[in-house]
C-alpha positions in Angstrom: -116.5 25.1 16.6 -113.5 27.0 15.9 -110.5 27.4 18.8 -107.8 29.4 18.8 -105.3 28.1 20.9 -103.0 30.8 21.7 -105.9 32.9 23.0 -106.8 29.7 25.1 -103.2 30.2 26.6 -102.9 33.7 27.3 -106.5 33.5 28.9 -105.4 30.8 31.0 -101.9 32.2 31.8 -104.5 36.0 33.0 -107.2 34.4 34.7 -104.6 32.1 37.2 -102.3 35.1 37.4 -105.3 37.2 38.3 -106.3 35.3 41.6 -102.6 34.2 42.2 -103.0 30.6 41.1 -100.0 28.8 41.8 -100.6 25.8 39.0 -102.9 26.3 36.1 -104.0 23.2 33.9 -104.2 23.1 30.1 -104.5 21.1 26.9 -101.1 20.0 25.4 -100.4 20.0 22.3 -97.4 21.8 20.1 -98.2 25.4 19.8 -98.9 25.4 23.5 -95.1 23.6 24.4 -93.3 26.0 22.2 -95.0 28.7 23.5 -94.8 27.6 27.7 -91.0 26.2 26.6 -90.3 30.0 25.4 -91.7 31.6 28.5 -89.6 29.4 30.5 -87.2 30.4 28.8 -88.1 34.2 29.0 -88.7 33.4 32.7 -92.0 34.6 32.8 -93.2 31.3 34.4 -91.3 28.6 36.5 -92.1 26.0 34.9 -94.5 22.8 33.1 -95.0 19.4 33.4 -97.4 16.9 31.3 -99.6 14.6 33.2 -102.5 12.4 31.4 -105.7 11.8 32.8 -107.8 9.8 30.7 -105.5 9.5 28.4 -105.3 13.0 27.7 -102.4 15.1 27.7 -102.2 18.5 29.8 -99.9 20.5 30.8 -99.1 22.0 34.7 -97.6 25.1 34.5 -96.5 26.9 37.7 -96.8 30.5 37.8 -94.1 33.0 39.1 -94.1 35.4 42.1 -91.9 37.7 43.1 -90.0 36.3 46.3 -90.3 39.2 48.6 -94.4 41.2 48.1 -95.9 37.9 46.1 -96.4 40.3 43.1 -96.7 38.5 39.9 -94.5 38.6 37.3 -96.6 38.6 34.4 -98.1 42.0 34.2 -100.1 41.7 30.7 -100.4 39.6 28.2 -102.0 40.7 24.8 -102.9 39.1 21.4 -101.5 41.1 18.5 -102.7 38.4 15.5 -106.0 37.0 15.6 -107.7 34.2 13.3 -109.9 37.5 11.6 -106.7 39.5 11.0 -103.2 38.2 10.6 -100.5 40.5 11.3 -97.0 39.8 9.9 -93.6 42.1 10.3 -90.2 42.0 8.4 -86.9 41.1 10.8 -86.0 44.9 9.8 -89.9 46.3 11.0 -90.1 44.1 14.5 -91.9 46.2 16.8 -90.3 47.6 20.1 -93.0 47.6 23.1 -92.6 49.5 25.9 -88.7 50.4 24.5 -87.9 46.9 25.1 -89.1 45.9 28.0 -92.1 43.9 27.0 -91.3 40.7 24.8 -92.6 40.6 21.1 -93.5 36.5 20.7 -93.3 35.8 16.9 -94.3 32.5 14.6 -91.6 32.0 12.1 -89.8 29.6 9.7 -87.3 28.6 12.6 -89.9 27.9 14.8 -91.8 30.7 17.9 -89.4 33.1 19.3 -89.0 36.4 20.9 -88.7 39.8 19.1 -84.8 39.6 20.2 -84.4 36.0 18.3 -85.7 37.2 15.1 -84.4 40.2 15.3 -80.5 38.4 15.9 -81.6 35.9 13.2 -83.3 38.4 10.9 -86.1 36.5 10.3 -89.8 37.9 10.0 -93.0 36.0 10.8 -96.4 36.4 12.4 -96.5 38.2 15.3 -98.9 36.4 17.6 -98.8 38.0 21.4 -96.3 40.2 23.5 -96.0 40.2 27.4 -94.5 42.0 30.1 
C-alpha cells in the first residue's frame, strides 16, 4: 500500500486544527521533521516533541491559537504536488499566493524551504504544499 506522507501531515495538521486540538500525534520520520521544523519556524505551529511508544517514534506537535478569540492560525493548508503529478518551478517562476501572504513550501537540493528561501537562494525544486 502506497503512503504519501506529506498528505498524511497536512491531513493531520486540518483535521486537529478543525476541532481545535491542542496536540496532534504523528509518525516521525525525516520529511515530516523538516517539514514541522519549517513551520516552527514559519510560526504556523508552537511547537514538536518525539516520544516512543513501543518503540516507535512520533512526533507531538502543539497547534497555535490566537491569544485573544482562540482562532487558529492555520487557515488552509493545500497540496500543490501529488505522487500522480509532480509539479516543479524554476527560482525565477516561484509562485506568489495570495500576493505573499500564504507560504509556498518547496523540496529542493538545499533541503524543504519556503517560497522566500528559494527565492533568496535562487534555487528551484518541487513544490509540495502552501499554507496560510
Amino acid at each position: 500500500m502506497f503512503n504519501d506522507t506529506i498528505s498524511n501531515i497536512l491531513t493531520i495538521l486540518r483535521n486537529g486544527n478543525a476541532i481545535k486540538k491542542k496536540i496532534v500525534q504523528m509518525s516521525a520520520n525525516k520529511i515530516t521533521a523538516e517539514i514541522l521544523h519549517l513551520l516552527v519556524s514559519e510560526k504556523y505551529i508552537d511547537q514538536y516533541i518525539s516520544i516512543t511508544v513501543n518503540n516507535k517514534l512520533y512526533f507531538l506537535v502543539f497547534l497555535k491559537f490566537s491569544k485573544k478569540n482562540k482562532m487558529t492560525i492555520l487557515n488552509e493548508l493545500k497540496r500543490i504536488s501529488t505522487p500522480s503529478l509532480r509539479l516543479y518551478t524554476r527560482s525565477n517562476n516561484i509562485p506568489q499566493v495570495l500576493n505573499g501572504l500564504a507560504t509556498v513550501v518547496i523540496s529542493t537540493s538545499k533541503g524543504i524551504l519556503t517560497n522566500h528561501f528559494a527565492s533568496f537562494y535562487k534555487i528551484g525544486g518541487e513544490m509540495l504544499f502552501y499554507i496560510w
